[in-house]
C-alpha positions in Angstrom: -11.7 32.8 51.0 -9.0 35.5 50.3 -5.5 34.6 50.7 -2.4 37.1 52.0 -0.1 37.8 49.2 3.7 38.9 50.9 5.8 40.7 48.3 9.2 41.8 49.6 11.0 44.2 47.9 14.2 44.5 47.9 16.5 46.5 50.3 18.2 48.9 49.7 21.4 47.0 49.9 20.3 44.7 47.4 19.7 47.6 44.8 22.6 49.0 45.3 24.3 46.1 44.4 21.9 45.2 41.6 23.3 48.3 40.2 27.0 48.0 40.8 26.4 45.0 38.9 24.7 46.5 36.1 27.4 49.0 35.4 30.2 46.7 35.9 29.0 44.9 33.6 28.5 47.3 31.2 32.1 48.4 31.6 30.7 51.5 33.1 33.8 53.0 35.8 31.9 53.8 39.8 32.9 55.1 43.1 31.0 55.2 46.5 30.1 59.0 47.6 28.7 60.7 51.2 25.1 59.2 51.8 22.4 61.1 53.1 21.1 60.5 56.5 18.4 62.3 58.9 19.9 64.1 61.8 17.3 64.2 64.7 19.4 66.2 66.6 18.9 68.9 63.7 16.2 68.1 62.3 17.7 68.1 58.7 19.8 65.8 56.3 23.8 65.5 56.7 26.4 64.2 54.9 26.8 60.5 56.2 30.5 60.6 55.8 31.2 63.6 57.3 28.3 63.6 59.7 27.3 67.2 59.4 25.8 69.6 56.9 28.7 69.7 54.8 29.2 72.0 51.1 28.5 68.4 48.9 25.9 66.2 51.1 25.7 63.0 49.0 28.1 63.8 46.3 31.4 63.7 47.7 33.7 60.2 46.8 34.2 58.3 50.3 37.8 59.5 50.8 39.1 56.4 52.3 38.6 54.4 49.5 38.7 56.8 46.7 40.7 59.4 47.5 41.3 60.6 43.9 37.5 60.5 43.1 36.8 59.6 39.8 41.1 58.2 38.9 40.2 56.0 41.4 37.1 54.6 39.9 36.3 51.3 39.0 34.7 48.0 37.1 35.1 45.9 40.0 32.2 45.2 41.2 34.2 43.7 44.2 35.9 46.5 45.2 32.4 48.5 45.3 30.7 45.8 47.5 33.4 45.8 50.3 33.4 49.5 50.6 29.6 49.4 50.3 30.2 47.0 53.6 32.1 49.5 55.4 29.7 52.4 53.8 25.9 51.2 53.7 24.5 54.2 53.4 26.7 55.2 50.8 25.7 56.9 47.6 26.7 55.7 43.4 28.4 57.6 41.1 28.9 56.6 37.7 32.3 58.2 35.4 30.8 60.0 32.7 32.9 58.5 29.3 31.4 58.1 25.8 28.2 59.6 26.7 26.3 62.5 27.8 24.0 63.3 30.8 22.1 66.4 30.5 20.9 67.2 34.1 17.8 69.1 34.4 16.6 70.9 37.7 13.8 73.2 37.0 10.6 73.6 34.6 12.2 76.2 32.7 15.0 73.2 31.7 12.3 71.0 30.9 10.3 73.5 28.6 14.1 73.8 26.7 14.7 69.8 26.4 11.1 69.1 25.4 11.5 71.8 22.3 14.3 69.2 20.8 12.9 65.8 19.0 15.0 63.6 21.1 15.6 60.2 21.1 14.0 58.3 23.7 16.5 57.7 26.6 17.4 56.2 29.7 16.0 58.8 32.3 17.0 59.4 36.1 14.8 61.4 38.8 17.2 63.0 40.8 16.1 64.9 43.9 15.0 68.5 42.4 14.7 67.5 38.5 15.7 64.8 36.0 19.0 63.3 34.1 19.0 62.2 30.8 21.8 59.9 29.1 22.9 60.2 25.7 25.4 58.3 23.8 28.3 60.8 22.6 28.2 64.5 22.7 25.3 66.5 22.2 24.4 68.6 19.0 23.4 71.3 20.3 24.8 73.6 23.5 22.4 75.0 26.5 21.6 79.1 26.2 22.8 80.2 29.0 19.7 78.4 31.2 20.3 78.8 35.4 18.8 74.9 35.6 20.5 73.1 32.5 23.6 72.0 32.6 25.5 69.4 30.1 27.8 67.0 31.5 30.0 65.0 29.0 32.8 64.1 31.6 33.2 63.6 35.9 30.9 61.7 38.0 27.1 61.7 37.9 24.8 60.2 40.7 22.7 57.2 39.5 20.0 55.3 41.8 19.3 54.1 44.1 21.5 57.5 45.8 19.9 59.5 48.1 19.6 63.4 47.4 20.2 66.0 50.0 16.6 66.6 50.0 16.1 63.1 51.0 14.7 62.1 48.3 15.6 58.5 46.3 17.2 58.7 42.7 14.9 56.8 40.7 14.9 55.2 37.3 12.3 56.2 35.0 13.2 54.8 31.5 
C-alpha cells in the first residue's frame, strides 16, 4: 500500500522573510525595491511599483519607505516586514559594505572569473547570469569586459527577487 507524502514549500512570503532575517542578523543593511509582475494586458513584465515598463523594473527602492535608497537602509528586520505587508511583491536589496559582489551576465564573464583560482563563495543566480560575494575588495580589476562588472559599494539584489525577465534570484552556494 503506498501512502501520499504532502510537502509544502514555502511561500514566497515566508522566504522573503527567511531572508530579511538572515541578513539582519548578520548585520547586513536592506531596503525593499519595485517587484516584478506579469501584465496581461501587455503581455510583458512591469515594474510592480510603478505599474508599467519603467527604466529599473525590480531594482528601484519602494520610494515611500525608502526614499533615500540605500541611507535609508536598515537591520531591522521589523521595519522590512511591515513594508513587505504593504509591498508583497516587493524585491531585496542588500547594502554592499565590507565585501565584494562581482556580477556576471554573459559566458564571456564566466570564461574570465573561471581563469582566477577563487575561493569558493556564496553564489546568486540572477536573472541573465550569476553574483558572487567576496569578503573585502578584490585583487585584481575587470579588462574592460561588456558583462563583468565589480561592485564593492550600493545595493545588490539577493533572492528570492524577481528579475525583469521573470525569473527568481536563486541561491546556489
Amino acid at each position: 500500500m503506498s501512502r501520499v507524502i504532502t510537502i509544502k514549500f514555502p511561500t514566497r512570503q515566508e522566504t522573503m522573510k527567511s531572508e530579511i532575517k538572515y541578513y539582519s542578523g548578520n548585520d547586513v543593511a536592506m531596503i525593499l525595491t519595485s517587484g516584478v509582475r506579469w501584465c496581461d494586458r501587455r503581455q510583458e513584465f512591469i515594474c510592480d511599483y510603478c505599474n508599467k515598463r519603467c527604466k529599473n523594473i525590480g531594482k528601484h527602492p519602494i520610494y515611500d519607505i525608502f526614499p533615500s535608497g540605500s541611507k535609508d537602509a536598515t537591520t531591522d528586520k521589523n521595519i522590512l516586514y511591515q513594508a513587505l505587508k504593504q509591498y508583497p511583491e516587493a524585491n531585496l536589496a542588500i547594502v554592499i559594505d565590507g565585501f565584494t559582489v562581482i556580477d556576471i551576465d554573459g559566458p564571456e564573464g564566466l570564461d574570465w572569473i573561471r581563469s582566477f583560482m577563487l575561493p569558493k563563495t556564496r553564489m546568486i543566480r540572477t536573472g541573465r547570469g550569476h553574483h558572487y560575494f567576496f569578503a573585502g575588495t578584490p585583487p585584481f580589476k575587470t579588462k574592460d569586459i561588456d558583462d563583468v562588472e565589480i561592485k564593492t559599494n550600493g545595493l545588490i539584489t539577493v533572492p528570492p527577487s524577481r528579475h525583469k525577465s521573470g525569473k527568481y534570484y536563486r541561491r546556489i552556494a
